[in-house]
Every structure is written in C-alpha cells, then in structure tokens.
C-alpha positions as CSV (number, residue, x, y, z in Angstrom):
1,X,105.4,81.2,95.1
2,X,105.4,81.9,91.3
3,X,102.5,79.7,90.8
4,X,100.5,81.2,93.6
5,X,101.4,84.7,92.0
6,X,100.2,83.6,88.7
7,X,96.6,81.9,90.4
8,X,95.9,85.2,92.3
9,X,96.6,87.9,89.7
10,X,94.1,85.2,86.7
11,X,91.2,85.9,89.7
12,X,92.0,89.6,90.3
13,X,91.9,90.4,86.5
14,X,88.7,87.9,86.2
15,X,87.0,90.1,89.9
16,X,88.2,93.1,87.4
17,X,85.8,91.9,84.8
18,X,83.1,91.6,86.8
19,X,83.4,94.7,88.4
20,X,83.6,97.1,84.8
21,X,80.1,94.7,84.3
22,X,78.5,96.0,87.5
23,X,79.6,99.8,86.7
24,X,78.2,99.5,83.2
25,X,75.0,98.0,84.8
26,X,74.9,101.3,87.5
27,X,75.4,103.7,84.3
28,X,72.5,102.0,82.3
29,X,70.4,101.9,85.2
30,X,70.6,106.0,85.6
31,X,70.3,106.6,82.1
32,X,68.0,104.0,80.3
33,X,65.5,103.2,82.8
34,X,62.6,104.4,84.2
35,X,63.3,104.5,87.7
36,X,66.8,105.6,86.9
37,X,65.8,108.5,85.4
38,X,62.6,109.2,88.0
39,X,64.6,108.7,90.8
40,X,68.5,108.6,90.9
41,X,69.0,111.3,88.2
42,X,67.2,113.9,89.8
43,X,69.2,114.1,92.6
44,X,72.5,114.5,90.9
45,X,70.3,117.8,88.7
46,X,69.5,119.0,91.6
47,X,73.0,119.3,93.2
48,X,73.6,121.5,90.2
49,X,76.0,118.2,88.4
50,X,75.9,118.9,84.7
51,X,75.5,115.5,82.4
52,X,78.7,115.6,81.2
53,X,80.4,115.6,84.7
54,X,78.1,113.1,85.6
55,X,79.3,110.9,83.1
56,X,82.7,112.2,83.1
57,X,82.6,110.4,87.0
58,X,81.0,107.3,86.2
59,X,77.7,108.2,88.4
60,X,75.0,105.4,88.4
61,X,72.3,104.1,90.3
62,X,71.7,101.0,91.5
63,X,68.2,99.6,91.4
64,X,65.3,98.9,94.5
65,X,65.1,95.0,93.9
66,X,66.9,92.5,95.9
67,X,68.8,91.1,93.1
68,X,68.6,93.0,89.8
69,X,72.2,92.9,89.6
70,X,72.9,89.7,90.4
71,X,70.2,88.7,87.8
72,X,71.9,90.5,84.7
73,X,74.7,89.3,86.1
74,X,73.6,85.7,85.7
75,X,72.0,86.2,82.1
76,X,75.9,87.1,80.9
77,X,77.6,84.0,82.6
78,X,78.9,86.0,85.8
79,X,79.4,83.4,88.7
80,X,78.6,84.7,92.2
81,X,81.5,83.8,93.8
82,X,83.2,86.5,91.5
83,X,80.5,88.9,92.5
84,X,81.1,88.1,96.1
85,X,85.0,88.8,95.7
86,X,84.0,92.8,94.0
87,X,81.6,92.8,97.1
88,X,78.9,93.3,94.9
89,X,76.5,90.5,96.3
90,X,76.0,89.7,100.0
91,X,74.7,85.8,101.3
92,X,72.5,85.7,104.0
93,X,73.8,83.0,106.5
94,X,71.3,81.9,107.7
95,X,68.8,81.4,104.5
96,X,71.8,81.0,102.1
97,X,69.9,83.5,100.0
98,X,72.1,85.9,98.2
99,X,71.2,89.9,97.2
100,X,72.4,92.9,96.1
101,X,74.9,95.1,98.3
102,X,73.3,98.3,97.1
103,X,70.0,98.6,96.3
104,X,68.0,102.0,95.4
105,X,70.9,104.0,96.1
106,X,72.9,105.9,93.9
107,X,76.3,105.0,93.0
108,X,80.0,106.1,93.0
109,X,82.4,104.6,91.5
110,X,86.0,104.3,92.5
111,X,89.0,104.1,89.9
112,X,92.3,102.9,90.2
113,X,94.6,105.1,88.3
114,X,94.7,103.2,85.6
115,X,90.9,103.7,85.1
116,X,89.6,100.6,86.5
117,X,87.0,100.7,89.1
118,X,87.8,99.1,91.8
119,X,84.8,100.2,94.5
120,X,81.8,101.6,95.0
121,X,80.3,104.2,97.3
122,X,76.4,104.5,97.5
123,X,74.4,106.7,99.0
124,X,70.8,106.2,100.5
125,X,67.7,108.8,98.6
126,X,65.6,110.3,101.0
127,X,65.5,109.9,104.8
128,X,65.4,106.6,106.5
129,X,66.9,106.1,110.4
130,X,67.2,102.2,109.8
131,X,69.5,102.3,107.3
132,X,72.9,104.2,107.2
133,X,73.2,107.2,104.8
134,X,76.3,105.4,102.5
135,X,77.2,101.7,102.4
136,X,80.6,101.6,100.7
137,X,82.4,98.1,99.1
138,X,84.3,96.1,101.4
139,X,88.6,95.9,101.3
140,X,89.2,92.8,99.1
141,X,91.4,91.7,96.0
142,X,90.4,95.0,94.1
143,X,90.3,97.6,96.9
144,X,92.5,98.5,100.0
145,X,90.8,101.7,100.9
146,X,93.7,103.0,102.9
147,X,95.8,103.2,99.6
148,X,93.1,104.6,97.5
149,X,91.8,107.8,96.6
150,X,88.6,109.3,94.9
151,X,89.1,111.3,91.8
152,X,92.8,110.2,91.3
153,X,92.1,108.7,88.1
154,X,90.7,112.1,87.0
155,X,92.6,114.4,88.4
156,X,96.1,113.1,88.1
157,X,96.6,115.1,84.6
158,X,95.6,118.2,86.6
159,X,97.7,117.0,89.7
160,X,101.1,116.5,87.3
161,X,100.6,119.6,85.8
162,X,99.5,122.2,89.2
163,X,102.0,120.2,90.7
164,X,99.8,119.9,93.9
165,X,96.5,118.7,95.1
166,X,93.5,119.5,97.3
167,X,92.7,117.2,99.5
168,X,88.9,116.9,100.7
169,X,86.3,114.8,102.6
170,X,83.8,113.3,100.0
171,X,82.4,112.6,96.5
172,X,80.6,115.6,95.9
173,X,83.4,117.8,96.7
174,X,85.2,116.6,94.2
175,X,83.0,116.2,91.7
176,X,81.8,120.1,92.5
177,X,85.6,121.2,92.2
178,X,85.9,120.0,89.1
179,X,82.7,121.3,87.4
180,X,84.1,123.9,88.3
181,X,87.5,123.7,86.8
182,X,89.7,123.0,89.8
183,X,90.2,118.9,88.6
184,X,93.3,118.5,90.8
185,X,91.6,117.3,93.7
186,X,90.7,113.5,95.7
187,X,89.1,112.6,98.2
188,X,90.0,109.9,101.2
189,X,87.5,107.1,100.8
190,X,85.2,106.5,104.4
191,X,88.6,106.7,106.0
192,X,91.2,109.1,108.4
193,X,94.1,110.7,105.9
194,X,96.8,107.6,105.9
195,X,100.5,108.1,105.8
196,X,99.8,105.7,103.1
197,X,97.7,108.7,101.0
198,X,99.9,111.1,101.7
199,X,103.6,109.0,100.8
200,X,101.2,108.4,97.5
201,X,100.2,112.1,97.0
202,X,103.9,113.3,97.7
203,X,105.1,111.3,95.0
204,X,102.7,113.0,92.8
205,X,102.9,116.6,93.9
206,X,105.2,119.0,96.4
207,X,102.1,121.0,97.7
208,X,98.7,119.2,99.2
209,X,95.7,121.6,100.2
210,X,93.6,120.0,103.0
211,X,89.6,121.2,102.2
212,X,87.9,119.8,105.2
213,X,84.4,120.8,106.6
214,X,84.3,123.8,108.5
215,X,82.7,121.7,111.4
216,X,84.5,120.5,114.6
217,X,84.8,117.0,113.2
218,X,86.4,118.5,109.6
219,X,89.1,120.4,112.0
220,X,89.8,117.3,114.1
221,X,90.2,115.7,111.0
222,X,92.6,118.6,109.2
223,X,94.6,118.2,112.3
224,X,94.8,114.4,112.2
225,X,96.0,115.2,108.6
226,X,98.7,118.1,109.4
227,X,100.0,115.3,112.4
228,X,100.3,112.5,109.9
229,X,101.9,115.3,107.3
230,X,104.5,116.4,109.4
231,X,107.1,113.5,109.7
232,X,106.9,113.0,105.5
233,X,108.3,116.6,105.4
C-alpha cells in the first residue's frame, strides 16, 4: 500500500508539472501573440477586467489550431499520456489522432489553495449552436470538482480575515467582486453546492452569503444550497 502511495503521488506531482506548463502556455497566448491579443483579450476589456486582475486570475486564451498545445508541449519533452491525465489533450478513437481540449476559447484557470492549478474552464467567443458555450476539464488525479472551489486560492486571505464568504455561480462573478474589492468570494465549479463545499467553507468561515442569479434557475439553486446548509448548522 505504501508503494502504491508512493507511485501515485511521483505521477500526480509529474500531471502537476504539466499542468503549471499548459497555464503558462494560456497566459503567453493572451499576451504575446497576435491572435491573443486580437481576439481573447478584447473580450476580458470589454467586461470592464482591468490588466492587473486579469493577471492577478491567471486569465488566458487558448489558441484556434488543433494542436498548438500539444505541439509546445512536445518541443519541451511533455509526454501525452501526462497531457491526457491534466485532460488537456483528447484521442480521437477512431483515428487515434490526438488534439487540443480547448481551442479558441478563452481560459480559466482553477487553483488549488496552495496555488496550483488544477483545472480549467473555457469559454466559447462569439455565437455558435454546435458547440457548447464552456467545456470545462474533466475529474482526474488533479481535480475532483465537487471539492473544489473557484477563487479560493485568492480569496482565502480575505475569507480568514471577514470571517465569511460569498458564495456565487461563475467566473466572472468572482473576478467582478474582487475588482471591486470584495475578494472573499468562490464560486462552485459547473456543479450544484456540495455538502462537500460547504463542510470546506465552514471550516474556513462562520457566515456564507449565497449570490445566485436572480433567475428561476439561480433561486432553485439558492434553495438547493440553503437545503444542503441546514443539517451542517
């Protein structure tokens, strides 16, 4: 058992690698190229992000070609099997040909609270039906979605301090709160609030604020919350 601890944590912390390579890759792409800064940058200006809470997030983009991660990733030495493993890379099974998970989108990365990222959200520019609006990184060595929360990393000084949190639906809320100045506040990741997030929150803070949409599917999910709330009390 020992032995199988030791072989699984050496290929987490080598998955680890791999992923801080692909977020450096998604950062570069935003700032230093050309289609970064034509087409993923823009949008984050637009919502009114300032560049230091942009990179104060970790906000990328990830490029329109099939493989132009995978291919940096080959010019330093990065196997696909570990790209595979931080759901970075996808194999077709019927050609055996393998791509890039996101592709001209831009990114969002998720941090452990150590400051690791673990996971990716990325959502689709402009309008097309065919494809879904985000594509998010699958559960695997690194990620367990129903135990993680966006923003934690950066809000947890906030959160000790305030001693509670606000609780919302998405990316952009967060990142608005805390241009803002209100930086004590996560997001549940493409998920229903867990007992898991909340037994995690509780040990963090006394007080939790849910800030859900206003529409009937934000108030079905506030309730979900308060239900799942109410027997940690």
């Amino acid at each position: 058992q020992r032995q199988e601890e030791i072989i699984r944590q050496s290929e987490k912390e080598a998955v680890q690698i791999v992923a801080a390579f692909a977020q450096e890759y998604f950062v570069k792409t935003l700032h230093e190229t050309e289609e970064g800064r034509s087409v993923g940058l823009p949008y984050f200006l637009e919502r009114g992000l300032r560049p230091d809470v942009i990179r104060a997030f970790g906000l990328g983009y990830a490029a329109d070609q099939w493989d132009g991660l995978l291919r940096e990733a080959e010019k330093k030495q990065h196997s696909s099997e570990l790209l595979e493993k931080a759901g970075l890379i996808l194999v077709n099974d019927e050609s055996g040909k393998t791509y890039d998970r996101f592709r001209g989108r831009i990114t969002f990365p998720v941090y452990n609270v150590s400051g690791k990222v673990i996971a990716w959200g990325a959502r689709m520019l402009g309008k097309d039906k065919n494809q879904p609006k985000y594509i998010n990184s699958p559960e695997g060595i690194l990620y367990d979605k129903s135990n993680s929360l966006y923003g934690l990393y950066q809000a947890k000084n906030a959160i000790r301090i305030s001693e509670m949190c606000y609780l919302t639906e998405g990316y952009m809320d967060v990142i608005a709160l805390a241009q803002c100045g209100i930086r004590n506040a996560v997001a549940t990741l493409g998920t229903a609030t867990s007992t898991r997030h909340l037994t995690r929150m509780f040990r963090l803070v006394s007080e939790i604020v849910f800030c859900f949409d206003g529409d009937a599917a934000g108030r079905t999910a506030a309730w979900r919350a308060l239900e799942a709330t109410l027997p940690l009390m």
